[in-house]
C-alpha distance (Angstrom), angle and dihedral (degrees) to the residues before:
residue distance angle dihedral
X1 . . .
X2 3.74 . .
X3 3.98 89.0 .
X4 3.83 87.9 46.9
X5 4.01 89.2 56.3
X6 3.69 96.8 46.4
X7 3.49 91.6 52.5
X8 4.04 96.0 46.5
X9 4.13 85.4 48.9
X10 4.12 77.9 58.3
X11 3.63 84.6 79.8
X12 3.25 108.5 30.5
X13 3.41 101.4 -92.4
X14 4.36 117.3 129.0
X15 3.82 119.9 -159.6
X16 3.75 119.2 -160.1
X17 3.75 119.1 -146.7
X18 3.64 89.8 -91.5
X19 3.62 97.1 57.7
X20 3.76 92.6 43.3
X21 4.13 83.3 49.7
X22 4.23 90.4 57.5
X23 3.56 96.5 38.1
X24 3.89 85.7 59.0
X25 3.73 97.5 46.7
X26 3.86 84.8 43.4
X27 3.50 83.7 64.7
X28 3.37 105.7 54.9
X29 3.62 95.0 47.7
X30 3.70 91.9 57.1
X31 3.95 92.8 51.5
X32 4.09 88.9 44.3
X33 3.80 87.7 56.0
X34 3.26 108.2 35.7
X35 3.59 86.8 68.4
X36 3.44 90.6 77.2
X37 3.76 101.3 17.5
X38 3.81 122.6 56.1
X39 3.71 97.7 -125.7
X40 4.08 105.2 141.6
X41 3.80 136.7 -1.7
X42 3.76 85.9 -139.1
X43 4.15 108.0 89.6
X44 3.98 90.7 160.2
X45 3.77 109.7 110.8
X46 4.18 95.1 -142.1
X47 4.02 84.6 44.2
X48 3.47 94.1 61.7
X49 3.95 95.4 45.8
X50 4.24 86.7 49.8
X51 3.72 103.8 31.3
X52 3.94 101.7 39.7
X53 4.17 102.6 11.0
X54 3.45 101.6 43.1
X55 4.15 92.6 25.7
X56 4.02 80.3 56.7
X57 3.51 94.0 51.3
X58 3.76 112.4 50.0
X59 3.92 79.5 76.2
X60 3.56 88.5 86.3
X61 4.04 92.5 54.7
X62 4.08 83.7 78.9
X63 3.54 104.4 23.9
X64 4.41 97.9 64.7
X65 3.87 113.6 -154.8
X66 3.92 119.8 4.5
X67 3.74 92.9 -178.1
X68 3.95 109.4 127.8
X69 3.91 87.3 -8.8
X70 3.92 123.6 126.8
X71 3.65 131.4 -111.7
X72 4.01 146.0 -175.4
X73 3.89 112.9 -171.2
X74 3.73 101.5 -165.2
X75 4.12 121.3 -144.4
X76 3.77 86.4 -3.8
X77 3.85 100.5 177.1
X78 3.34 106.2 -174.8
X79 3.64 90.8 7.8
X80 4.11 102.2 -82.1
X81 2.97 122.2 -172.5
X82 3.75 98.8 -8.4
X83 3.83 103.1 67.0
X84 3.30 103.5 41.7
X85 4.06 92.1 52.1
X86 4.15 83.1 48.4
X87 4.22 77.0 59.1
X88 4.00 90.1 54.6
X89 3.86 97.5 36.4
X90 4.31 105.2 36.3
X91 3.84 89.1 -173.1
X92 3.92 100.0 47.6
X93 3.95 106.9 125.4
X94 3.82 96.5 -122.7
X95 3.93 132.3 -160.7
X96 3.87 123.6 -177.4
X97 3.79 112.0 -163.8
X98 3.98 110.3 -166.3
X99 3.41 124.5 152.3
X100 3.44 107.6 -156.9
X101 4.27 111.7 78.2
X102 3.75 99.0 -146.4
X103 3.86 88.2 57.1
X104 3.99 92.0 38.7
X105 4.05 82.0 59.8
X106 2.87 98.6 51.2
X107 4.42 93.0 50.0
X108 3.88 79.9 51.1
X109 4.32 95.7 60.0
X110 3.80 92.1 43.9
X111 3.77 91.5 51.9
X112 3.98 91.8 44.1
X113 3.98 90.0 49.7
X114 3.26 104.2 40.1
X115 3.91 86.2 44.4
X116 3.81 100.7 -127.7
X117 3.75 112.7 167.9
X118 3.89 129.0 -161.2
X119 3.91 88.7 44.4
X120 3.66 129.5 145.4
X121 3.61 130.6 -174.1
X122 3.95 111.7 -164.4
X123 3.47 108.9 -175.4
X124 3.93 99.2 -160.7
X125 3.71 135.0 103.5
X126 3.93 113.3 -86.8
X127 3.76 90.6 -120.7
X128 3.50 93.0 63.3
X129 3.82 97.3 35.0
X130 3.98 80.8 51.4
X131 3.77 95.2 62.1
X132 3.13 100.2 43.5
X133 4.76 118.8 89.5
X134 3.43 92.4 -126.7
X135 3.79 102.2 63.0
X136 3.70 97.3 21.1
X137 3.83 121.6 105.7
X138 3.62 84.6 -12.7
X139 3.80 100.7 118.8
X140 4.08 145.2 91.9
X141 3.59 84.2 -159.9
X142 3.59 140.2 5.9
X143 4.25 114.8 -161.9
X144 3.85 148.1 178.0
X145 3.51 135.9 164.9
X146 4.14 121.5 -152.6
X147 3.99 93.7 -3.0
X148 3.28 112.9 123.5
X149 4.18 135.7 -26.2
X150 3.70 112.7 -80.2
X151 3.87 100.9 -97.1
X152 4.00 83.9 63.3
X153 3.29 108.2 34.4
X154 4.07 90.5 59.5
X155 3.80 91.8 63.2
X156 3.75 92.9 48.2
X157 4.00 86.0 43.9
X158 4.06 113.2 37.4
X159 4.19 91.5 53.9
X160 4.06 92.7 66.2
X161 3.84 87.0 53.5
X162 3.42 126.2 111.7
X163 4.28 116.9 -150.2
X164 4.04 100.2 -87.8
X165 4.04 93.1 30.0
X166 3.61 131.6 113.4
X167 3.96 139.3 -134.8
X168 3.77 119.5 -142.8
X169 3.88 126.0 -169.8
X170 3.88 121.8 -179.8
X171 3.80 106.5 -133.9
X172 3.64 138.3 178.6
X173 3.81 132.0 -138.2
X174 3.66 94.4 -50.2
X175 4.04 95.0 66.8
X176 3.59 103.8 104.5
X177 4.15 89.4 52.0
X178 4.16 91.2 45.9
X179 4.20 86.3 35.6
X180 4.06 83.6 57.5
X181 3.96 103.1 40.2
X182 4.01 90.4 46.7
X183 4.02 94.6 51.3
X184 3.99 93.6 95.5
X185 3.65 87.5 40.9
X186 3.81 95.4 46.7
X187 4.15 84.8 47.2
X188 3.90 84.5 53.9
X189 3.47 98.7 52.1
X190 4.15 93.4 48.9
X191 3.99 100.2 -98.2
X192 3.68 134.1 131.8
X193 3.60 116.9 -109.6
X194 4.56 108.4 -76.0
X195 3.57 117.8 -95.7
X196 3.57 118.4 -163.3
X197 3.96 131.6 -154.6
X198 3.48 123.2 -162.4
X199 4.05 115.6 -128.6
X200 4.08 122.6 -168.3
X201 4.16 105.1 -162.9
X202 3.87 102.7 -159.1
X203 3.95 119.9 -81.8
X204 3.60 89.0 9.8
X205 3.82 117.3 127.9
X206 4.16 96.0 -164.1
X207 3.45 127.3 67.7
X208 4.21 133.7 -114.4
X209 3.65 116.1 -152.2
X210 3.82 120.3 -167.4
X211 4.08 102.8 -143.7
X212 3.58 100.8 -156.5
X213 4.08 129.3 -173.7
X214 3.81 137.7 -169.8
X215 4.05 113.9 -127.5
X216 3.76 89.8 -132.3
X217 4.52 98.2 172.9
X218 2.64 140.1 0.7
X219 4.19 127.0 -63.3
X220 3.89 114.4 -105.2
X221 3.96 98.7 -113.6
X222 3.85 92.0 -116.9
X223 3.29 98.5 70.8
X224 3.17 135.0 110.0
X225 3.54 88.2 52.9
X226 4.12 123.0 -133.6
X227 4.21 112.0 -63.5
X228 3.91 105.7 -69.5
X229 3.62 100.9 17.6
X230 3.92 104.0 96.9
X231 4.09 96.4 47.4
X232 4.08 80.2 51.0
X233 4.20 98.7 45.0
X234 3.66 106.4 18.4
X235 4.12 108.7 -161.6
């Protein structure tokens, strides 16, 4: 993991032993499982630290301290970007939302081994999740990476947000075009007009941009609309 460290100290970002010792083990459980599970494409060891670790990570280059903060990672998957930024920050208040069970399970084993606390795995749709006073306007920050295109992903997003939070989705090269057509729906839904920051992982030709948003009000209670609807009628 030495490689791994050197390029998370790239942006700021310094692992202790510890965190270098559950990122490994991390590891190992994805590749065990996705054996039987399609959780990634990627089956190379330093692909997974660069590609989903590190990938995860750079979040934190725009989001400042996580410590003690809240956070909803939206159709997490294998649990990026949430888990690994529960790695950086030990006392972030994290929920996983992932629909499928198999995939929840597995989100449940890598938080019992690597003994993360303050962990919740909701295994739900994000439009329900978003209706319902438990989950809604409830978060520092509500994230996902490769979901959904922009117009979507804002009305599975903006609902968890309390006033003062912030969305984040991980986009590709195709962010400023979805960060443009989602600006009347992002005004709709109570967020501040996207900003986007460009991220270069190393040996990577393309690249990320976080598209971040301010929840300025409140959401309109009819949104997010029933299970379905949003994917079919983006905003």
């Amino acid at each position: 993991m030495e490689q791994f460290k050197r390029e998370t100290a790239v942006f700021g970002i310094h692992l202790t032993n510890r965190q270098l010792d559950q990122f490994r083990h991390y590891r190992e459980l994805l590749l065990v499982w996705n054996q039987q599970l399609n959780l990634t494409a990627i089956r190379d060891p330093r692909q997974i630290e660069r590609r989903h670790f590190l990938d995860a990570l750079t979040c934190a280059t725009v989001m400042g301290r996580l410590a003690d903060c809240s956070l909803i990672d939206v159709g997490t998957g294998a649990g990026f970007p949430g888990l690994p930024l529960k790695i950086l920050y030990p006392s972030l208040r994290l929920t996983l939302v992932e629909s499928i069970a198999k995939k929840a399970r597995f989100l449940e084993v890598v938080t019992a081994e690597l003994g993360l606390s303050d962990v919740f795995v909701a295994v739900e749709r994000a439009e329900v999740l978003g209706r319902d006073a438990r989950f809604r306007e409830q978060y520092d920050w509500a994230v996902a990476r490769a979901v959904a295109e922009l117009r979507i992903l804002v009305e599975y997003l903006l609902p968890f947000c309390r006033v003062g939070g912030h969305m984040l989705a991980q986009k590709g090269g195709s962010a400023a075009v979805e960060s443009e057509a989602a600006r009347e729906a992002i005004a709709l839904l109570g967020g501040a007009p996207p900003q986007q920051y460009p991220i270069q992982l190393p040996q990577r030709e393309e690249t990320h941009f976080l598209v971040v948003s301010e929840k300025r009000v409140i959401t309109p209670a009819k949104y997010p609309r029933r299970t379905g609807v949003p994917a079919k009628r983006p905003l």
